[in-house]
C-alpha positions in Angstrom: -33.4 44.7 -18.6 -32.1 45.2 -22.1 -31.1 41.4 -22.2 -33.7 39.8 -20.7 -36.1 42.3 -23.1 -34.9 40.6 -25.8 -35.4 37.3 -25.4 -38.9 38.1 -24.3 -39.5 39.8 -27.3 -39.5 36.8 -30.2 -41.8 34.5 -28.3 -43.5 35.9 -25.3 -45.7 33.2 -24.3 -42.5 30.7 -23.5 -40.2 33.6 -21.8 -39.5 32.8 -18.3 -37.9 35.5 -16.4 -34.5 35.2 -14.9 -33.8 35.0 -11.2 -32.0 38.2 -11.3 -35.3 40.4 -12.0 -37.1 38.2 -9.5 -35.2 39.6 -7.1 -35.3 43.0 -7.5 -39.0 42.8 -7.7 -38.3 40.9 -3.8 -36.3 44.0 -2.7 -33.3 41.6 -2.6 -31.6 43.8 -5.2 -29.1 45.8 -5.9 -27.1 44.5 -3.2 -25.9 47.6 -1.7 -29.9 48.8 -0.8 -31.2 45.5 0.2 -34.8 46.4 1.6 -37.1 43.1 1.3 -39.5 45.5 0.1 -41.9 43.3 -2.7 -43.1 45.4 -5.4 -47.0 45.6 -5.7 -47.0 44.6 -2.0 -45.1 47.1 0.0 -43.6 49.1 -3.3 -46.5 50.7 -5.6 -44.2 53.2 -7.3 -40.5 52.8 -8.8 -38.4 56.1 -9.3 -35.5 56.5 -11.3 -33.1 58.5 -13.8 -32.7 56.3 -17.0 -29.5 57.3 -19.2 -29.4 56.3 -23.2 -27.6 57.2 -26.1 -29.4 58.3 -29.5 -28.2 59.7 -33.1 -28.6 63.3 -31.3 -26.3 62.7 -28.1 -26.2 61.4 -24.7 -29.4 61.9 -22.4 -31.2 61.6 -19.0 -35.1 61.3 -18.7 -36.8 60.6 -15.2 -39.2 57.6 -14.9 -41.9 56.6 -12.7 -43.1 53.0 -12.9 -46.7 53.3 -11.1 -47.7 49.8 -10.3 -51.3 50.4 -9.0 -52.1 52.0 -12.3 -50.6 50.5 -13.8 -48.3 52.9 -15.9 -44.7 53.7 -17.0 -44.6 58.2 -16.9 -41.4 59.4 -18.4 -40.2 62.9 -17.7 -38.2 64.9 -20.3 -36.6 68.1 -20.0 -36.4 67.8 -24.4 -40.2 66.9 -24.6 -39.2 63.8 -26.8 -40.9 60.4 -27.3 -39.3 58.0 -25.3 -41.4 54.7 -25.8 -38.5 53.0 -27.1 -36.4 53.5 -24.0 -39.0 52.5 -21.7 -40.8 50.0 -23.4 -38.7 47.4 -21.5 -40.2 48.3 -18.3 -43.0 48.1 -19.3 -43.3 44.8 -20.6 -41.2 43.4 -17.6 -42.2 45.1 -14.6 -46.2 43.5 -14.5 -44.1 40.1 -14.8 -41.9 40.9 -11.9 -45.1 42.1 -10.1 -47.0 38.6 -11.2 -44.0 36.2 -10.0 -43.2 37.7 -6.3 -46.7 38.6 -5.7 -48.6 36.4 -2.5 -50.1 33.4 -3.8 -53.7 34.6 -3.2 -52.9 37.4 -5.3 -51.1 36.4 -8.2 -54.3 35.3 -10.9 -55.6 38.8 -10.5 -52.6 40.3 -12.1 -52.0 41.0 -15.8 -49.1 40.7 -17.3 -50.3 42.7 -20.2 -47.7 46.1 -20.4 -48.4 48.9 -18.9 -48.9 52.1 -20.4 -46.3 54.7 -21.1 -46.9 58.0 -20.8 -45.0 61.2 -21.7 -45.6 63.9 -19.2 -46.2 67.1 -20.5 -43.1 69.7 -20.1 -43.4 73.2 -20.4 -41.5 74.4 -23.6 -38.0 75.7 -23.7 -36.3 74.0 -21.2 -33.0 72.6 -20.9 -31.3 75.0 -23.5 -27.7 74.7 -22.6 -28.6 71.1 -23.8 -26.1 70.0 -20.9 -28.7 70.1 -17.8 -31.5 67.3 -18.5 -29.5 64.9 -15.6 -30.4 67.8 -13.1 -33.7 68.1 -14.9 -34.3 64.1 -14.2 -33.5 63.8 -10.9 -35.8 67.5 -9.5 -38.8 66.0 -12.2 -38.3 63.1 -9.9 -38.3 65.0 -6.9 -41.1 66.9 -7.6 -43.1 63.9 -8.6 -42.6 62.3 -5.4 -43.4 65.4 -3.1 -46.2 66.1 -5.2 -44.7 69.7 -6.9 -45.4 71.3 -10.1 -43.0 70.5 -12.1 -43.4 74.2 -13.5 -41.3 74.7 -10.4 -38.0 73.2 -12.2 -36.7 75.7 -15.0 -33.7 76.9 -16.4 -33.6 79.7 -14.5 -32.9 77.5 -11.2 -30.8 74.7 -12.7 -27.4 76.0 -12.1 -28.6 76.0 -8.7 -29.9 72.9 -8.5 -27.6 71.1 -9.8 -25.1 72.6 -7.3 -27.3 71.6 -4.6 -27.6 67.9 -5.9 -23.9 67.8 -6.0 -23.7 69.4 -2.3 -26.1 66.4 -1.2 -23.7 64.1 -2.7 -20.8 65.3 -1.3 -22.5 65.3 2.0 -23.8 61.8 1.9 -20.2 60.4 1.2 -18.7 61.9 4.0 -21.8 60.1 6.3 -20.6 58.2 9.2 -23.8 56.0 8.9 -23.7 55.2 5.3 -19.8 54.6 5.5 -20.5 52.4 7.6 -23.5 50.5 5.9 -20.9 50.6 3.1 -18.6 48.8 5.0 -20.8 45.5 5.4 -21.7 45.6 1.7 -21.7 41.9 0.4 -22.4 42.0 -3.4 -24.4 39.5 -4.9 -24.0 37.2 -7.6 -24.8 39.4 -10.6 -22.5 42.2 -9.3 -20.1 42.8 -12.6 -17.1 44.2 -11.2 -15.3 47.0 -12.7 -16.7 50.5 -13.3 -19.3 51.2 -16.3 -17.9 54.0 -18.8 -21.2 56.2 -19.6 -18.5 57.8 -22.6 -17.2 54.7 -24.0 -19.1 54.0 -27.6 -19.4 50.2 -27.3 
């Protein structure tokens, strides 16, 4: 996204976007969770931790892409501005939605961005300064079943984090998902190697 973000940037009107978003936006990416589920078709909403580095330190927000209206909701624990981080999406994802969209469908969508708003968080949160990756992943949680977020505080991190890493553990050992694992084909854009979130450059 960061790439392709900017090359859109200087000249808007001539971008084309690359194959590689088109096909998330088909639910033909990432490889390993294949669904064929088109976004703004059978996906309205798109839910996801985003990690990014800053002059103050590594950090975790949650972020909710809501395609019906039409509107990028960041969720953070620290109560910052985050428009810079997610301005990407914004831009991108009403171009994604344009260009796999049915035909019959496609000159009613904008491609103008989408809004981005920054949720409101109660104050005081996240004072250990080393929880806001639990805090993303229950705001997220919370979002999609519909919770207060007033529910996640520090008070129950510790134990939610332990719980997210109990799921996790639980989910490797799955015979089912070992198995899906098994017939995984990567695609053509799969980099291989593992990403190092510590590494500087």
């Amino acid at each position: 996204m960061d790439t392709e973000f900017n090359k859109f940037v200087p000249n808007k009107k001539a971008y084309e976007l690359h194959e590689f978003l088109i096909s998330y936006g088909r639910g033909e990416l990432p490889a390993y969770g294949w669904t064929d589920q088109v976004w703004g078709v059978h996906v309205d909403r798109l839910y996801f931790p985003q990690f990014y580095k800053s002059n103050a330190g590594n950090h975790w927000i949650a972020v909710c892409i809501n395609i019906i209206e039409r509107k990028v909701e960041v969720f953070d624990c620290n109560r910052g501005r985050n428009r810079q981080y997610v301005e990407k999406f914004a831009a991108l994802i009403p171009r994604i939605v344009k260009a796999v969209a049915p035909p019959e469908s496609k000159k009613q969508l904008l491609v103008s961005p989408y809004s981005i708003v920054d949720v409101l968080m109660k104050a005081r949160l996240n004072k250990s300064c080393a929880d806001c990756g639990a805090y993303a992943i229950k705001h997220l949680q919370c979002h999609l079943l519909g919770l207060d977020l007033g529910i996640v505080d520090d008070e129950i991190i510790q134990d939610c984090r332990q719980k997210i890493a109990v799921d996790l553990w639980e989910a490797s050992h799955n015979p089912i998902l070992a198995q899906v694992m098994t017939q995984y084909v990567p695609s053509p854009w799969d980099k291989p190697g593992v990403f190092d979130l510590s590494k500087d450059d």
